[in-house]
N, C-alpha and C positions, 0 to 999 in steps of 0.2 A: 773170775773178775774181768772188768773189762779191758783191754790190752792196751798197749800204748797205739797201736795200731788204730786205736776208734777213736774217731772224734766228732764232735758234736758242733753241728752249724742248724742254719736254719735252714728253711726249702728255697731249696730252686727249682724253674720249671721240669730240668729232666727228671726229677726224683717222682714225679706223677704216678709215673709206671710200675715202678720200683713199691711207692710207698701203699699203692692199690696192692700190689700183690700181696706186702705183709700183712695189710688189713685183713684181707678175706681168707689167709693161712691162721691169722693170727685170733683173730674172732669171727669165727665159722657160724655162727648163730647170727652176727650182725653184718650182712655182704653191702661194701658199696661198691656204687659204681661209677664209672667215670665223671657220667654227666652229673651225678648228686654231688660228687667232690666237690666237682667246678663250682656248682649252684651253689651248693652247702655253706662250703669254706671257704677259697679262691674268691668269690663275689659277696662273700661277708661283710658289713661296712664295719663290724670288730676287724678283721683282718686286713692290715696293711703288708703291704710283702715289702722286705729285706729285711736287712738285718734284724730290725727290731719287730720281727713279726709274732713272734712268740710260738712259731712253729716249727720245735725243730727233729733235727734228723742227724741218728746216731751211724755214721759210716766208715769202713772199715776196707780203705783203699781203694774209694771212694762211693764204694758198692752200699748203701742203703741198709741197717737190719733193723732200725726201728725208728720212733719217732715218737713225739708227743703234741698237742696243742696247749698252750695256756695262751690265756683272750683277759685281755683288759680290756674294757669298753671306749671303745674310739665314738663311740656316739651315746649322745643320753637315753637313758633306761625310761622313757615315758615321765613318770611325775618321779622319781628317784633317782634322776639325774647319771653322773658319770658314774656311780659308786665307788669314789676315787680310794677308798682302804682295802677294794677286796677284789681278788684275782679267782680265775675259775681254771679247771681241769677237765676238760668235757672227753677226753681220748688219751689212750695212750696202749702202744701197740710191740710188741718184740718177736721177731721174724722166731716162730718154733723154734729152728735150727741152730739159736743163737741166745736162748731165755736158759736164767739163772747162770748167766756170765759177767752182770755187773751195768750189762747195758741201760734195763729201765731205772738201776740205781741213778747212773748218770745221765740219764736223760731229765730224772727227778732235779738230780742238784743244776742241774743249768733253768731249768724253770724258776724255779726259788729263788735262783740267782735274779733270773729276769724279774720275778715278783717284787722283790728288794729292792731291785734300780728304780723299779718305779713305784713306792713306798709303799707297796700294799702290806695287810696286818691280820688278813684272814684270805685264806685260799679253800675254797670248794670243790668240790667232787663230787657230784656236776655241780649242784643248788641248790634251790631252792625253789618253789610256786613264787612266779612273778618275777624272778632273779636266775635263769639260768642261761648266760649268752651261749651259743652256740651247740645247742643242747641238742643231742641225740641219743641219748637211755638217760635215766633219772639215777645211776651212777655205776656202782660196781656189780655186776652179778654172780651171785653169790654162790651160787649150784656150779656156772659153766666158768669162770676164771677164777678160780682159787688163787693164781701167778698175781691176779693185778690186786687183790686184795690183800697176801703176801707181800709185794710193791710199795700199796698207801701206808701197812702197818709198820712197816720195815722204816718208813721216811716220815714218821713222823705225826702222821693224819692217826685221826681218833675216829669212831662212828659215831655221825651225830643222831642218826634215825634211819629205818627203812623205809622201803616203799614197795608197789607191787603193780605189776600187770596184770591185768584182767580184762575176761571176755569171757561170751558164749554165746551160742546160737539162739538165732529170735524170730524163726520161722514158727514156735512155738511158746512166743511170748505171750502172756494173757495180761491183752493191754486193757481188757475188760474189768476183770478183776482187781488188776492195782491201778486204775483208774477210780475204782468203785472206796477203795480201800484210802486212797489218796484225797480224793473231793470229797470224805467224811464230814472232817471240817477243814474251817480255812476257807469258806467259798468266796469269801473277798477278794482270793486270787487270780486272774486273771493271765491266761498265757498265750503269746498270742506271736506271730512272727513279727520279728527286725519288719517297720517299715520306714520310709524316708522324715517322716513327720516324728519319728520317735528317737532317731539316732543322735541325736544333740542330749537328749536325756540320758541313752547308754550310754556317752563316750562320759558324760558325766560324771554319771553311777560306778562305770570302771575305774575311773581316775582313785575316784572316793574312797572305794570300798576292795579295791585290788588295783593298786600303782603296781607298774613294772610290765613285764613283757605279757600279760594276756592283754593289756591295752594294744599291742604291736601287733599282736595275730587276729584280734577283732576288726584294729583297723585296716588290715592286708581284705579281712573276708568283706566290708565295707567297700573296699577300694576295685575289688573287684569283680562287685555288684551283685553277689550271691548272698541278699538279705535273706533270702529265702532257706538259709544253711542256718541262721541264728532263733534262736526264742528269747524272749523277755517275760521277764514274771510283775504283772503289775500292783500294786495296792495302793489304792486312796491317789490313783494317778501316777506314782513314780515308777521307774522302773527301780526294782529290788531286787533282780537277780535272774542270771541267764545262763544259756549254754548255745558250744558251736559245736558243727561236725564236719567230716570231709569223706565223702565214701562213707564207710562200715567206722570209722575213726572215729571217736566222740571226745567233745573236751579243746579247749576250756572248758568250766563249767563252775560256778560260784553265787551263793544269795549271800545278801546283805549280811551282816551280823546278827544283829538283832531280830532277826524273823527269820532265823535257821532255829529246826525243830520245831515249825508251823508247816512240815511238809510241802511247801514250796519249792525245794528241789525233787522233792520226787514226782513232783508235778509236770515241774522239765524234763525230767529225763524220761518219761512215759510218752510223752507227746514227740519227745525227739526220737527216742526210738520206733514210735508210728512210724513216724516220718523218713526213717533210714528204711524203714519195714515195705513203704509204701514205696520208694525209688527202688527197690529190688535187691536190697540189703538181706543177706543171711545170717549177719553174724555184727554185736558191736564190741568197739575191744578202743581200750587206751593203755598208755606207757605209765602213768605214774598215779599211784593214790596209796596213800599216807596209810594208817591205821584205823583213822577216826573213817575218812572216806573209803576207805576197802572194806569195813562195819557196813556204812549206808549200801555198797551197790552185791551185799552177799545177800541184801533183801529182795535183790532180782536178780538172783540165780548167775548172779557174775562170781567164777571162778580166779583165783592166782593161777596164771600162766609164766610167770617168771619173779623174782626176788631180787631187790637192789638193797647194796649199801650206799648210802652216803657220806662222805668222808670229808671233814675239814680239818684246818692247820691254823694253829695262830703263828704268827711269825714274828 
């Protein structure tokens, strides 16, 4: 249990050092580093620092052995606004040398606590597509931290769905072939890159057809003039669905409702993976696809590289 000795505040600057090192003891698979913290979190426009930052840290004479994030949204979510009933859980960390002592117990109930002062009624871990502030895995994983899924089960949270990573190598992609396999039918589709005369249609289509944070990572790649990272799938002139990438990273990536299963995604992602193929890309891989989507990308030799839970709470 945790002692009288531990108590739980929020971060202050000296704890930087402290709370890097139990991260990278603590989740040896997911290393961060200084400058991603700063970038990450610290210059997050969810993250306000002091009291009420929602990030806090469990210490034990004044020495740091764990910590947790929960993120209300301090800014609107694109077209979904503040989502003023629901709180998120993107991290949550207990120094080895000090797990299964009670510490993420109560690093839980001071979150919750904080979730309640400001009336949220649903808490996630991490999210959702479209909805996950401050997202860095798509939640619990499930193979390497038995402890943090022990943790959510222990406090509360139920599993609302998995998800998975995936990747493989595409040095040996045969973009011939499901090309060939793809343009069967559907040839009213049309894919072509982001260009300046079409992005008032994307930001459109995004709004429409996926409100929430893939509008915020489109308009980052927008903003900072790398059209050439984006594809659009066009029919009868509109745009219907697209995809982005960064390096070997793929994703976003979404078509319309109504003209999924017209293979127009797989249209995208053949043409984007040229495309990673042709900047000198080995390999493409993303963090999160659901069931339905980890089905579509086993059609191109995309393997599960790791396993997440997903965990919410009503409150």
């Amino acid at each position: 249990m945790a002692t009288s000795q531990t108590k739980i505040r929020t971060l202050i600057g000296s704890d930087v050092g402290n709370v890097l090192a139990i991260w990278n003891r603590a989740l040896r698979r997911d290393p961060m580093t200084e400058g991603r913290f700063v970038a990450g979190i610290l210059a997050d426009p969810d993250y306000w620092a002091g009291d009420d930052s929602g990030f806090f840290v469990a210490t034990s004479h004044g020495r740091p052995l764990g910590f947790l994030r929960a993120i209300i949204r301090r800014l609107p979510n694109d077209r979904m606004g503040l989502e003023p009933e629901v709180g998120w859980i993107p991290i949550v960390a207990v120094s080895p040398d000090h797990q299964r002592a009670g510490i993420g117990t109560a690093l839980m109930e001071a979150a919750l606590a904080y979730f309640r002062r400001h009336g949220r009624k649903r808490v996630w871990v991490c999210g959702g597509s479209g909805s996950a502030p401050g997202y860095i895995f798509p939640g619990v994983d499930k193979d390497l931290y038995p402890g943090g899924l022990a943790l959510f089960s222990k406090t509360g949270f139920r599993i609302n769905r998995e998800s998975e990573s995936m990747a493989r190598e595409i040095v040996d992609f045969e973009v011939d072939r499901f090309r060939a396999e793809a343009w069967a039918t559907s040839d009213d589709v049309k894919v072509v890159s982001l260009v300046p005369e079409l992005v008032q249609d994307f930001i459109e289509f995004l709004a429409e057809s996926f409100p929430g944070d893939w509008n915020t990572a489109a308009r980052a790649k927008i903003r900072a003039g790398l059209l050439h990272e984006v594809l659009v799938a066009i029919v009868d002139g509109k745009v219907v669905g697209y995809c982005q990438w960064e390096g070997e990273h793929f994703g976003p990536f979404g078509v319309r409702k109504d003209l999924r299963g017209r293979r127009v995604g797989a249209k995208l992602f053949i043409e984007a993976v040229q495309r990673i193929r042709e900047a000198d890309g080995r390999t493409v891989w993303f963090n999160w696809a659901e069931e339905k989507a980890a089905r579509f990308y086993r059609r191109f030799g995309l393997k599960a590289t790791r396993r997440f839970v997903i965990f919410e709470k009503e409150l």
